[in-house]
C-alpha atoms as an extended CHARMM CRD file, in Angstrom:
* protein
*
       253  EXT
         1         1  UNK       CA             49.9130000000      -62.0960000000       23.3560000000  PROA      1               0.0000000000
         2         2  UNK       CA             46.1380000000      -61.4650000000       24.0250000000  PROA      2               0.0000000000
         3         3  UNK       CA             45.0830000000      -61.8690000000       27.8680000000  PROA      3               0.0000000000
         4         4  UNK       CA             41.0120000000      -62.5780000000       28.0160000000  PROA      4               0.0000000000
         5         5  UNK       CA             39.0650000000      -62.4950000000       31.0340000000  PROA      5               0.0000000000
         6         6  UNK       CA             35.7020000000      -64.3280000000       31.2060000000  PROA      6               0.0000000000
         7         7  UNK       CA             32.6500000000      -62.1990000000       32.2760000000  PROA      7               0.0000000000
         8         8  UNK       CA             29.2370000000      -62.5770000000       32.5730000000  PROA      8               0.0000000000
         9         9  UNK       CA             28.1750000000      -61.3590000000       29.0670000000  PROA      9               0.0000000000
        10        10  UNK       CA             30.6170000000      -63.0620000000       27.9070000000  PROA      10              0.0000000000
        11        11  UNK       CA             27.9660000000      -66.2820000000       27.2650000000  PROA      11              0.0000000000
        12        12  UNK       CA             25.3120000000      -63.7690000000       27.8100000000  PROA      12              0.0000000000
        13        13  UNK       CA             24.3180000000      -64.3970000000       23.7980000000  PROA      13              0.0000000000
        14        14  UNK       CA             25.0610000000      -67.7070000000       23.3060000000  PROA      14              0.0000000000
        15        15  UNK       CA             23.4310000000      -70.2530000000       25.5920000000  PROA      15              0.0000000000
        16        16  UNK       CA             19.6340000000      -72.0660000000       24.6610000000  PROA      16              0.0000000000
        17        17  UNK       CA             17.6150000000      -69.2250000000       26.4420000000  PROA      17              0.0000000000
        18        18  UNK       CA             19.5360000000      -66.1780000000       24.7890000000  PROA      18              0.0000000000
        19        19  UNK       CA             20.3910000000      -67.3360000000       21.8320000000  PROA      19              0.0000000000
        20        20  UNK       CA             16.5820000000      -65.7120000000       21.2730000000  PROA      20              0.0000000000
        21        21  UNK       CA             18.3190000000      -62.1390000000       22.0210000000  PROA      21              0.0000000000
        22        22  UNK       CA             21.0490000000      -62.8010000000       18.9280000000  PROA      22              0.0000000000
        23        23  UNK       CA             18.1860000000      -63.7170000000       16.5220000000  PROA      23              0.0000000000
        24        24  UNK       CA             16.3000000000      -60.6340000000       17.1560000000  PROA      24              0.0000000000
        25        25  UNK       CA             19.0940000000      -58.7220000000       16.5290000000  PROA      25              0.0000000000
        26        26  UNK       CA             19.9510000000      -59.7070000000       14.0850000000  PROA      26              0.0000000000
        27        27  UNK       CA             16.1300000000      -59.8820000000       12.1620000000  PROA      27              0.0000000000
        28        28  UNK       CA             16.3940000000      -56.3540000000       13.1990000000  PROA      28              0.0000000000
        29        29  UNK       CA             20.1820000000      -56.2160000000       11.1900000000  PROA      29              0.0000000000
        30        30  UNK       CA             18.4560000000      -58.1960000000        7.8410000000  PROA      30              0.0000000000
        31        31  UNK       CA             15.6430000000      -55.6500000000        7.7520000000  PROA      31              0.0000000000
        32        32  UNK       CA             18.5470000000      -52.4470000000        7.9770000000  PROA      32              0.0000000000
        33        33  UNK       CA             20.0200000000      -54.0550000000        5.1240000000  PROA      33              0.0000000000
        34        34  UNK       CA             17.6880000000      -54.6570000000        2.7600000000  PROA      34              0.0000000000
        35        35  UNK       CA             16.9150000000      -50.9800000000        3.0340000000  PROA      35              0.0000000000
        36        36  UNK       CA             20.3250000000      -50.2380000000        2.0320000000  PROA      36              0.0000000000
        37        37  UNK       CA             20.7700000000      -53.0850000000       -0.8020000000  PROA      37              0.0000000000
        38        38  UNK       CA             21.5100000000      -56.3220000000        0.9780000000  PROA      38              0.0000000000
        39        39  UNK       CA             22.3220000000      -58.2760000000       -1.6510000000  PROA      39              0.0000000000
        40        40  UNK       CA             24.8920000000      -55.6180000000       -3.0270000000  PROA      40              0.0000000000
        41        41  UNK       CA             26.7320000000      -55.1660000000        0.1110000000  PROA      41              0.0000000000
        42        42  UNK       CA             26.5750000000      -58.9870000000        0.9740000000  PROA      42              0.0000000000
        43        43  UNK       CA             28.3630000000      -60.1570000000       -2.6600000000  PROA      43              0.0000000000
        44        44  UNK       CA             30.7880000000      -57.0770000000       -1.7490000000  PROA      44              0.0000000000
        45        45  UNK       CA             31.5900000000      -58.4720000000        1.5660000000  PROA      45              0.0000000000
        46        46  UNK       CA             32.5770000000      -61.8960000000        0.1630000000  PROA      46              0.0000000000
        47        47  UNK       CA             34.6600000000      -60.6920000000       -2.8840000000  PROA      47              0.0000000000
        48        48  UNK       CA             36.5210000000      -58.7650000000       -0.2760000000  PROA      48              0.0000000000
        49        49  UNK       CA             37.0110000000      -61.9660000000        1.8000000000  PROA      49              0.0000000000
        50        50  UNK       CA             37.8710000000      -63.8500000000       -0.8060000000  PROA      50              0.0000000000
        51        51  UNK       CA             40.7830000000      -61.4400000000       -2.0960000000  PROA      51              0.0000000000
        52        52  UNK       CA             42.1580000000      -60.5880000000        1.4700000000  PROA      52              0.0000000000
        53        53  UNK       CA             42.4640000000      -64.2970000000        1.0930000000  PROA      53              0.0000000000
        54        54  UNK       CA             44.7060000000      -63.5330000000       -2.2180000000  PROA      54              0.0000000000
        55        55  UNK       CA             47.2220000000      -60.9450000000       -0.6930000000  PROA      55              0.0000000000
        56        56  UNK       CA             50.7010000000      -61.5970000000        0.5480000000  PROA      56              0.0000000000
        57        57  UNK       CA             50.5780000000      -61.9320000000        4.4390000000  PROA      57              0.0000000000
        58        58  UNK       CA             48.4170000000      -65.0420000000        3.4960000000  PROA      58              0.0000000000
        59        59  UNK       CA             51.4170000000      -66.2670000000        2.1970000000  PROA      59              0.0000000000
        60        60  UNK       CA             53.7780000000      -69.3430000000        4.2120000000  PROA      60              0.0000000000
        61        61  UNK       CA             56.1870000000      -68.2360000000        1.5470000000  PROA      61              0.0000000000
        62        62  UNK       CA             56.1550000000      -71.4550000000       -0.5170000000  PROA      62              0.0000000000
        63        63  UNK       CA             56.6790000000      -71.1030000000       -4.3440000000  PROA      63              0.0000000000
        64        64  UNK       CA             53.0150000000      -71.0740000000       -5.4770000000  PROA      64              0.0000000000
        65        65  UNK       CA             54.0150000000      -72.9850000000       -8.4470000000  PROA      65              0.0000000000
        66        66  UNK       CA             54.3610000000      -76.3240000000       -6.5480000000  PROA      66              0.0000000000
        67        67  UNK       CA             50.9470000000      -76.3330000000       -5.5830000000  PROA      67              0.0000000000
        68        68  UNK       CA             48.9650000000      -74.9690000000       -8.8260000000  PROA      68              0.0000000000
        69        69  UNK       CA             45.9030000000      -77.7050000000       -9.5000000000  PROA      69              0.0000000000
        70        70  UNK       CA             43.3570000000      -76.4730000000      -11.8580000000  PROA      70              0.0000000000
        71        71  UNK       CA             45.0380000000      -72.6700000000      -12.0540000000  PROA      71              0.0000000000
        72        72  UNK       CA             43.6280000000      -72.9940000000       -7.8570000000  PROA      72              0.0000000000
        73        73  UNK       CA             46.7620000000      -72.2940000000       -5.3580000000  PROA      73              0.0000000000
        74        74  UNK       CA             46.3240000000      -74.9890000000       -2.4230000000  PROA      74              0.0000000000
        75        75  UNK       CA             45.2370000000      -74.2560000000        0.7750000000  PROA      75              0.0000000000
        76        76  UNK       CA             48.4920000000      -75.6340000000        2.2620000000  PROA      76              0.0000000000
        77        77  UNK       CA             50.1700000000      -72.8930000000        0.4150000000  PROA      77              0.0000000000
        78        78  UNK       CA             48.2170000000      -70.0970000000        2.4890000000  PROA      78              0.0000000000
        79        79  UNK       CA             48.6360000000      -69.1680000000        5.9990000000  PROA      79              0.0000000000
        80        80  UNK       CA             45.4190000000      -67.5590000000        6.5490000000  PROA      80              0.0000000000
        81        81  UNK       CA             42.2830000000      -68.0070000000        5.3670000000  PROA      81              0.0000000000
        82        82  UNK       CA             39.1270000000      -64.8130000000        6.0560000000  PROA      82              0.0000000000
        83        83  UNK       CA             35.3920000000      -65.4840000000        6.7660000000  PROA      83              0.0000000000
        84        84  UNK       CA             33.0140000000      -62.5270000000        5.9040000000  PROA      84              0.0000000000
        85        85  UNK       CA             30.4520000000      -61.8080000000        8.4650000000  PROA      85              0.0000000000
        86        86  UNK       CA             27.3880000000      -59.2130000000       10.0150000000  PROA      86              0.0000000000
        87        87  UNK       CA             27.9840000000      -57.7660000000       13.0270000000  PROA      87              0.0000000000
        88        88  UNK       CA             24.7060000000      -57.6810000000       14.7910000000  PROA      88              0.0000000000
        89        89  UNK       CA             25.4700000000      -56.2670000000       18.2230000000  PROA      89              0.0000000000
        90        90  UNK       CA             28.2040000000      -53.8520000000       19.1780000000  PROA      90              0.0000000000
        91        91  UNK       CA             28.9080000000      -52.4110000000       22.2210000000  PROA      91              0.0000000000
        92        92  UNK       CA             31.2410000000      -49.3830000000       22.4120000000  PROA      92              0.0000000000
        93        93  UNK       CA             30.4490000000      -47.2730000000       25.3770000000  PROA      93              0.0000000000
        94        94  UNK       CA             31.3300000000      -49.8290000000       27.9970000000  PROA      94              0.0000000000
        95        95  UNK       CA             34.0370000000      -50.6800000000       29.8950000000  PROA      95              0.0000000000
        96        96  UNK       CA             34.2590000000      -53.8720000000       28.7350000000  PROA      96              0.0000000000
        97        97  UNK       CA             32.6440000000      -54.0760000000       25.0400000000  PROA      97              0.0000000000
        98        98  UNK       CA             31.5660000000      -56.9290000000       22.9900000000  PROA      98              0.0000000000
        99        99  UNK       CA             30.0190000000      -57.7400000000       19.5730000000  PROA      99              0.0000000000
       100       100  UNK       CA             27.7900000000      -60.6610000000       18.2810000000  PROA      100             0.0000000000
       101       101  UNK       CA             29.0290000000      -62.1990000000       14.6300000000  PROA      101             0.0000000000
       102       102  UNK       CA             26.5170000000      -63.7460000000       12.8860000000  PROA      102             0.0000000000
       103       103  UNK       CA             29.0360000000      -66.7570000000       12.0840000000  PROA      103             0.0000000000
       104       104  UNK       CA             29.6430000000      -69.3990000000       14.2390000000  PROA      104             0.0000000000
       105       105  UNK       CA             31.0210000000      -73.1970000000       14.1200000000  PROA      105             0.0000000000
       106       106  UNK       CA             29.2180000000      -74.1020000000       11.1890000000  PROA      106             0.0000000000
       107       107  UNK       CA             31.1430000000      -71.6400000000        9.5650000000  PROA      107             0.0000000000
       108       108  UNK       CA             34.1250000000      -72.4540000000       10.8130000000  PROA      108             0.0000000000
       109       109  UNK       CA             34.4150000000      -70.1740000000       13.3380000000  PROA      109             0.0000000000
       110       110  UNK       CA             36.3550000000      -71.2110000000       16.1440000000  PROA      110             0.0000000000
       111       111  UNK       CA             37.2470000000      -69.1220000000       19.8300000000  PROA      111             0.0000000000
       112       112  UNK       CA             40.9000000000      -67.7370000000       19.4870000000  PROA      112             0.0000000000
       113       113  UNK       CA             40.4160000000      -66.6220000000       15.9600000000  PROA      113             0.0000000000
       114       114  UNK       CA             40.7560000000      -62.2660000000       14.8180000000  PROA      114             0.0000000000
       115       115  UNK       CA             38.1850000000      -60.1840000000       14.1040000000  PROA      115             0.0000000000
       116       116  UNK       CA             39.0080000000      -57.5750000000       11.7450000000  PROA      116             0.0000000000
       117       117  UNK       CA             37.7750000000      -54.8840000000        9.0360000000  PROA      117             0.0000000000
       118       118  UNK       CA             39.8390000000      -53.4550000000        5.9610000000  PROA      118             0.0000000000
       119       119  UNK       CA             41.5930000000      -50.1040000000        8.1470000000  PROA      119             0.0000000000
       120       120  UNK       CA             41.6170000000      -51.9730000000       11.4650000000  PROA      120             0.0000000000
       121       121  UNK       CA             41.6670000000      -54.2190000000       14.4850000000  PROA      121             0.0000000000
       122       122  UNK       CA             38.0360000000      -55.4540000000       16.0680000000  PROA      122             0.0000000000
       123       123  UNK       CA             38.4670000000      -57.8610000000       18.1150000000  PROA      123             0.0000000000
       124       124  UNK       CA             39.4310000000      -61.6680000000       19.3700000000  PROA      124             0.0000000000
       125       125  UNK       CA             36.5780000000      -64.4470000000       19.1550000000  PROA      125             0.0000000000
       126       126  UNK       CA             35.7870000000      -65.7460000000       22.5700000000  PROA      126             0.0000000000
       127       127  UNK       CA             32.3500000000      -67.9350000000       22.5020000000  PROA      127             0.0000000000
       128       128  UNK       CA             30.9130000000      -69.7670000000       19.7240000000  PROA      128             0.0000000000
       129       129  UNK       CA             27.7290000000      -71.2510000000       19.1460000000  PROA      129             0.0000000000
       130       130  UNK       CA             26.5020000000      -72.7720000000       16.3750000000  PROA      130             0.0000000000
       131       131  UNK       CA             25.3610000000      -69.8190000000       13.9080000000  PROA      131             0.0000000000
       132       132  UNK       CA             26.5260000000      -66.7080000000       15.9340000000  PROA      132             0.0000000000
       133       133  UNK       CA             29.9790000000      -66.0310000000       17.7870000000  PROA      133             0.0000000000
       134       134  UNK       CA             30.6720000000      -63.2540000000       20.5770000000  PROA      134             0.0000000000
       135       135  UNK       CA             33.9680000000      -61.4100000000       19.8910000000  PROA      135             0.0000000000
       136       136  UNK       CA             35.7920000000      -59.7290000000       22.8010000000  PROA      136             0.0000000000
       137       137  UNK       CA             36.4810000000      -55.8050000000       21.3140000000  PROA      137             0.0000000000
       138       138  UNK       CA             40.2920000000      -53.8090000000       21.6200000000  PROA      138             0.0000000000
       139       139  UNK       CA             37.5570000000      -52.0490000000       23.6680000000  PROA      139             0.0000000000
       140       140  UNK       CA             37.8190000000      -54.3560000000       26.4830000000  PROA      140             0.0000000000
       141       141  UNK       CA             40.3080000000      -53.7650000000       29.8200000000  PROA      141             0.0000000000
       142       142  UNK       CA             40.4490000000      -57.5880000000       29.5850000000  PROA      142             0.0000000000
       143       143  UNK       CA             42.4940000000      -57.5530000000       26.0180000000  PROA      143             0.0000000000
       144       144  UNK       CA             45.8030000000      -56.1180000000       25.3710000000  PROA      144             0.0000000000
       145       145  UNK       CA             47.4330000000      -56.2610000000       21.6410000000  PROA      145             0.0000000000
       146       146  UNK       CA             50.3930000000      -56.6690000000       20.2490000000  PROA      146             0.0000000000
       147       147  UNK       CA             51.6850000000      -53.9860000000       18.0650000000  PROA      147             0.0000000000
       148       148  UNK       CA             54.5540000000      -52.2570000000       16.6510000000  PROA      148             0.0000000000
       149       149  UNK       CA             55.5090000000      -48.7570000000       14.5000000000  PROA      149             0.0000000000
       150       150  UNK       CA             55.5220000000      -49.5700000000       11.1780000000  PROA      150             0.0000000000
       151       151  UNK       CA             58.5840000000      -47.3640000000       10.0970000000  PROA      151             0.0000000000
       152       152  UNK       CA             60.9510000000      -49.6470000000       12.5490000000  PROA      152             0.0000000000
       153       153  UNK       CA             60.5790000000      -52.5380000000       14.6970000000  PROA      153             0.0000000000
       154       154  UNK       CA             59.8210000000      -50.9970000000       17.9700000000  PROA      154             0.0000000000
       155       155  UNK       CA             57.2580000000      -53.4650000000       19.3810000000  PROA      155             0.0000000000
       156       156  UNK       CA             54.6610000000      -52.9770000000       22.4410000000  PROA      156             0.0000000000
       157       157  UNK       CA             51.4060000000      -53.4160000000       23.6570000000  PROA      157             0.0000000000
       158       158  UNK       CA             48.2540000000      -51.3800000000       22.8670000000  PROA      158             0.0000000000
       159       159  UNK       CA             45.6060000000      -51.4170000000       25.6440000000  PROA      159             0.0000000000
       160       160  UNK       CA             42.4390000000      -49.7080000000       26.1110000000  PROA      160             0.0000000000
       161       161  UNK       CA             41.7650000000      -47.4540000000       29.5420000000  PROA      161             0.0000000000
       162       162  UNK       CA             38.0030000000      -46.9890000000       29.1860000000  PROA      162             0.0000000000
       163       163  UNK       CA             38.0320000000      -43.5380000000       27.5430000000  PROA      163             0.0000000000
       164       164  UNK       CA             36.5110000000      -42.9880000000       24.0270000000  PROA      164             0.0000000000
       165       165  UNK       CA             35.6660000000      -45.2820000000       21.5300000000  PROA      165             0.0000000000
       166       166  UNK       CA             38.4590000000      -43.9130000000       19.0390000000  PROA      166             0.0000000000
       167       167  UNK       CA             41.7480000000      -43.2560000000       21.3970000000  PROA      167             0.0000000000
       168       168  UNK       CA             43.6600000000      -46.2260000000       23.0710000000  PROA      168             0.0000000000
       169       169  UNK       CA             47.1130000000      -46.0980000000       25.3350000000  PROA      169             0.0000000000
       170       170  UNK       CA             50.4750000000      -47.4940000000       23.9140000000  PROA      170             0.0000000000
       171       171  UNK       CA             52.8780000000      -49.1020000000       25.9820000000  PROA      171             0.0000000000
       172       172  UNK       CA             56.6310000000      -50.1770000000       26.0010000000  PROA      172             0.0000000000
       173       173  UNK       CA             57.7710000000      -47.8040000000       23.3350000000  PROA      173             0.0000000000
       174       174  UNK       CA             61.2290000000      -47.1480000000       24.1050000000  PROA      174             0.0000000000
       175       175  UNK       CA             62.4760000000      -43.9020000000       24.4200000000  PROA      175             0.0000000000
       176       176  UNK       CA             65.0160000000      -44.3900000000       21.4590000000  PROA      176             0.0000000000
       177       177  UNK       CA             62.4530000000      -45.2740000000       18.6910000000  PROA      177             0.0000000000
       178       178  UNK       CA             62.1690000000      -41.8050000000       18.2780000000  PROA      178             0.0000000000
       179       179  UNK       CA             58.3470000000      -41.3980000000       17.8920000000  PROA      179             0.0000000000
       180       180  UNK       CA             56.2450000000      -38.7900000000       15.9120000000  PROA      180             0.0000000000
       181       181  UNK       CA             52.6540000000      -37.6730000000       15.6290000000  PROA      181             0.0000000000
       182       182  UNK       CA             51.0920000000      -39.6030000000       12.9760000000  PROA      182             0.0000000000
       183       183  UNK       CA             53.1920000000      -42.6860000000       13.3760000000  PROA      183             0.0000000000
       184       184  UNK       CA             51.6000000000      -45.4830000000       11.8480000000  PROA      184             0.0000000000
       185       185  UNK       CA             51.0470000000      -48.1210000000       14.2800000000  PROA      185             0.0000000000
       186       186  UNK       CA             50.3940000000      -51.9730000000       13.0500000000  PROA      186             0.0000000000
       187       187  UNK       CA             50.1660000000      -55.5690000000       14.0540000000  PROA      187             0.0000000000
       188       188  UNK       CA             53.7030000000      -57.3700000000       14.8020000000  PROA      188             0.0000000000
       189       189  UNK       CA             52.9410000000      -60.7490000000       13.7540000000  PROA      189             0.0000000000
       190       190  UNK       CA             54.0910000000      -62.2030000000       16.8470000000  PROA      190             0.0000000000
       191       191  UNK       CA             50.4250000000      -63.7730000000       17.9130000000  PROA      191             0.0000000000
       192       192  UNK       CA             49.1020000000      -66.6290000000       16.5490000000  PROA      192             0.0000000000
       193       193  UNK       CA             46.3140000000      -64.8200000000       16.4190000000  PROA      193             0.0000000000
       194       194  UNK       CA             46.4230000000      -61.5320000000       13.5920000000  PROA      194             0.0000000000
       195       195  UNK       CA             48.7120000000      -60.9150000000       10.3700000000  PROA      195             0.0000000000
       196       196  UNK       CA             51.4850000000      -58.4910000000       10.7910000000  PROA      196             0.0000000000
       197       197  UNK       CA             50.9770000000      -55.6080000000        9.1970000000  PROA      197             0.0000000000
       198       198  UNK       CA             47.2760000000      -55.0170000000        9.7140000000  PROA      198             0.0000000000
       199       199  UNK       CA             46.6550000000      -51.3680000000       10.2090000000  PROA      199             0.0000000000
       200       200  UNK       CA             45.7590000000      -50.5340000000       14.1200000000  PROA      200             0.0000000000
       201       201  UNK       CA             46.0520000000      -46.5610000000       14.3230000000  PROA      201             0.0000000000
       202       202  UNK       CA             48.3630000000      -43.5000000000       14.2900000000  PROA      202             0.0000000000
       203       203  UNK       CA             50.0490000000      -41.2920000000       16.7730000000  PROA      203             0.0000000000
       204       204  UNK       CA             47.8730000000      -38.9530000000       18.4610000000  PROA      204             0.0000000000
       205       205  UNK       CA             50.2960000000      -37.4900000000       21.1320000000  PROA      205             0.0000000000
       206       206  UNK       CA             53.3840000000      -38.5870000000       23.1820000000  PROA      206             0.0000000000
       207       207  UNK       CA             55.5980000000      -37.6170000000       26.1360000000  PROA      207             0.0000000000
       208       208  UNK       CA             58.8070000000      -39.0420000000       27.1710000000  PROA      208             0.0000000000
       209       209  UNK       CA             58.4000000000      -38.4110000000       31.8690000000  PROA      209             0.0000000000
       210       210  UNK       CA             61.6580000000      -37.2660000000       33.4650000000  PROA      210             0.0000000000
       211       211  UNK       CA             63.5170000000      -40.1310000000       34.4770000000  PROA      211             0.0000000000
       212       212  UNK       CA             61.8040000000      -42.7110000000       32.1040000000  PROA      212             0.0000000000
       213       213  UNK       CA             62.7660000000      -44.7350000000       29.1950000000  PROA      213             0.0000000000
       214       214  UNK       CA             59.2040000000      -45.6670000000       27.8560000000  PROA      214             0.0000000000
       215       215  UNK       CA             57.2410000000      -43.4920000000       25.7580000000  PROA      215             0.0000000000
       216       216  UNK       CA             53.5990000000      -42.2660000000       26.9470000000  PROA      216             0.0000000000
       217       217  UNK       CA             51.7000000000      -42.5850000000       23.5400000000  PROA      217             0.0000000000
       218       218  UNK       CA             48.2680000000      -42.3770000000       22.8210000000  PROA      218             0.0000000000
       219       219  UNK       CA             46.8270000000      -43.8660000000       19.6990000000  PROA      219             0.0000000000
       220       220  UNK       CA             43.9950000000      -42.2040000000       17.4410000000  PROA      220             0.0000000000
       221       221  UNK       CA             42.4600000000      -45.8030000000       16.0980000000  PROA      221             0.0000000000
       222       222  UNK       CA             41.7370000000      -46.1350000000       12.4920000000  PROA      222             0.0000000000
       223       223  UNK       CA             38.3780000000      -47.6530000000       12.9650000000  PROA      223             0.0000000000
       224       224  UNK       CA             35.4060000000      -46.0300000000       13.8070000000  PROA      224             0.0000000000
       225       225  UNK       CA             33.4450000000      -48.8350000000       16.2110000000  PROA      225             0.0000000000
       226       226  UNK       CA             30.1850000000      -46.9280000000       15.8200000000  PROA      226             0.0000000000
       227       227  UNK       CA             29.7690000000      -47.7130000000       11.8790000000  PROA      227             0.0000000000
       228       228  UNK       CA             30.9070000000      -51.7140000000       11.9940000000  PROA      228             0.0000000000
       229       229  UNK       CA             28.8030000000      -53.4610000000        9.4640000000  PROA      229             0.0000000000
       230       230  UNK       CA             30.7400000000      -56.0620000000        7.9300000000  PROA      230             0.0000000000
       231       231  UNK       CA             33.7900000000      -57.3330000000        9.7230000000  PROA      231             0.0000000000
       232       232  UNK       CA             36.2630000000      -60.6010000000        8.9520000000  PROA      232             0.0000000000
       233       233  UNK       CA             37.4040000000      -63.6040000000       11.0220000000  PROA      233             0.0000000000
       234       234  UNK       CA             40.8410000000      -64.5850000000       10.4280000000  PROA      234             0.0000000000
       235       235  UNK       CA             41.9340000000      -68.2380000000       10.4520000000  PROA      235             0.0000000000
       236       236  UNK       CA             45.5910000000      -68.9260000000       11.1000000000  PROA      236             0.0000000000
       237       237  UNK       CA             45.9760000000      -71.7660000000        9.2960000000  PROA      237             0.0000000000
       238       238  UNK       CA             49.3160000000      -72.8830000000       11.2530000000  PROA      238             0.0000000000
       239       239  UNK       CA             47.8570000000      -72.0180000000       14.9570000000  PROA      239             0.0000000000
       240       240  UNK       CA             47.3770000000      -75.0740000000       16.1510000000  PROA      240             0.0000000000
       241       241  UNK       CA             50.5480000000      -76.5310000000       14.7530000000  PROA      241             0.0000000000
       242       242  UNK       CA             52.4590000000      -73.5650000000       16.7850000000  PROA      242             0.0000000000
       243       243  UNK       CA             50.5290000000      -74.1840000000       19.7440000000  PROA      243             0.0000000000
       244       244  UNK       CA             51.8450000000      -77.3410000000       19.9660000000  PROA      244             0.0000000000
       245       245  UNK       CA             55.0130000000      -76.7260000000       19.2550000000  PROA      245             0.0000000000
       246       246  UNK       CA             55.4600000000      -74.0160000000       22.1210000000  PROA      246             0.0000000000
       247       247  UNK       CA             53.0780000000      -74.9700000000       24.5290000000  PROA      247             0.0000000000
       248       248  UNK       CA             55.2610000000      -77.7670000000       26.9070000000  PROA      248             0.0000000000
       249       249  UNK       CA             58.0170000000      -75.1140000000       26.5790000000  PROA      249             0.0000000000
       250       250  UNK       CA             56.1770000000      -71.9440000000       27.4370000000  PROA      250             0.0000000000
       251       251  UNK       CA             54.7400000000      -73.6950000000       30.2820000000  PROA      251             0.0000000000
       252       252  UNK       CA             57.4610000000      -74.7010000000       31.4900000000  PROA      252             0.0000000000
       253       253  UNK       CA             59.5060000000      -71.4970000000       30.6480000000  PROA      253             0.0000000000
């Protein structure tokens, strides 16, 4: 489950007049990289995209035998589907942070869709326009993820309280999940929205309050937000087919 909230900024990049703003950072982005071999780290970014395409929580499961054409697995075989992009504006030190994509629509970037990097969790898309998209950060009060410890299944919810760009609070942890420092936590799967299993962070330190039967855990991340360069959308290819298959019952739950 990921709650958003709507503020301000949260259009602040992509309507006509601003839309300015996104190019300039991004001109500013362009001229970074070619100082550091653009064209090297741009072909890296897409073979990566390509083969997070390849491994096996893209999967639905079906025998990929029934759809070889041309030694090429089908789409319909594939559950998600990864589009590289630039991030061109990060916040971090906010309460409520945001980052600018330089993907959008015409890349087939929709709002709803993950934002992630190889050891971690970025973000959930929230605006599009046409070439750039504004992703809502795990550093944002307004988005809470859903995540479990990988050595069980003892789900909960991470959320982030404002404090450092590398710690975040984990909740609904019962007490008999026996938890650890260094506990690998990870997506659950249960969203439409990420791939279970996708590193989030580890155990930094826990407490169990008199009387209580929920953990208090806090969570080193595994990302470092100040050094995003590259990041990747995720697609879930079945999302909207889900959607419609829960939505009159959730609604009316």
């Amino acid at each position: 489950m990921t709650i958003r909230r709507h503020y301000y900024h949260s259009s602040y990049f992509l309507n006509s007049t601003n839309s300015v703003i996104a190019g300039v950072y991004e001109f500013v982005e362009v001229s970074k990289d070619y100082l550091n071999l653009k064209i090297h780290n741009r072909v890296l970014a897409e073979e990566n995209a390509k083969l997070r395409s390849q491994v096996k929580e893209s999967d639905l499961g079906i025998p990929s035998s029934s759809f070889l054409n041309n030694d090429k697995i089908s789409s319909i075989a594939k559950k998600y589907k990864y589009i590289d992009a630039k991030v061109i504006y990060n916040s971090y030190r906010k309460p409520n942070n945001y980052l600018v994509i330089n993907k959008g629509s015409v890349h087939g970037v929709l709002p709803d869709m993950g934002v992630l990097v190889a050891d971690g969790v970025i973000g959930v898309v929230q605006e599009v326009s046409r070439n750039h998209s504004l992703v809502m950060s795990i550093l944002n009060t307004g988005l809470t993820l859903n995540v479990r410890l990988k050595k069980n299944q003892f789900f909960g919810s991470i959320v982030w309280e404002g404090t450092g760009h590398k710690r975040m609070r984990l909740l609904d942890i019962p007490k008999q999940s026996e938890v650890l420092v260094g506990d690998t936590i990870i997506t659950d799967g249960k969203s439409f929205i990420f791939p279970e299993g996708i590193p989030v962070g580890r155990v930094a330190s826990y407490s169990m309050p008199p009387q209580e039967n929920y953990y208090q855990i806090e969570v080193e991340l595994f990302t470092d937000f100040r050094e995003l360069n590259y990041v990747y959308v995720v697609e879930n290819m079945m999302a909207e087919e889900l959607k419609n298959l829960t939505e009159d019952y959730i609604e009316n739950e």
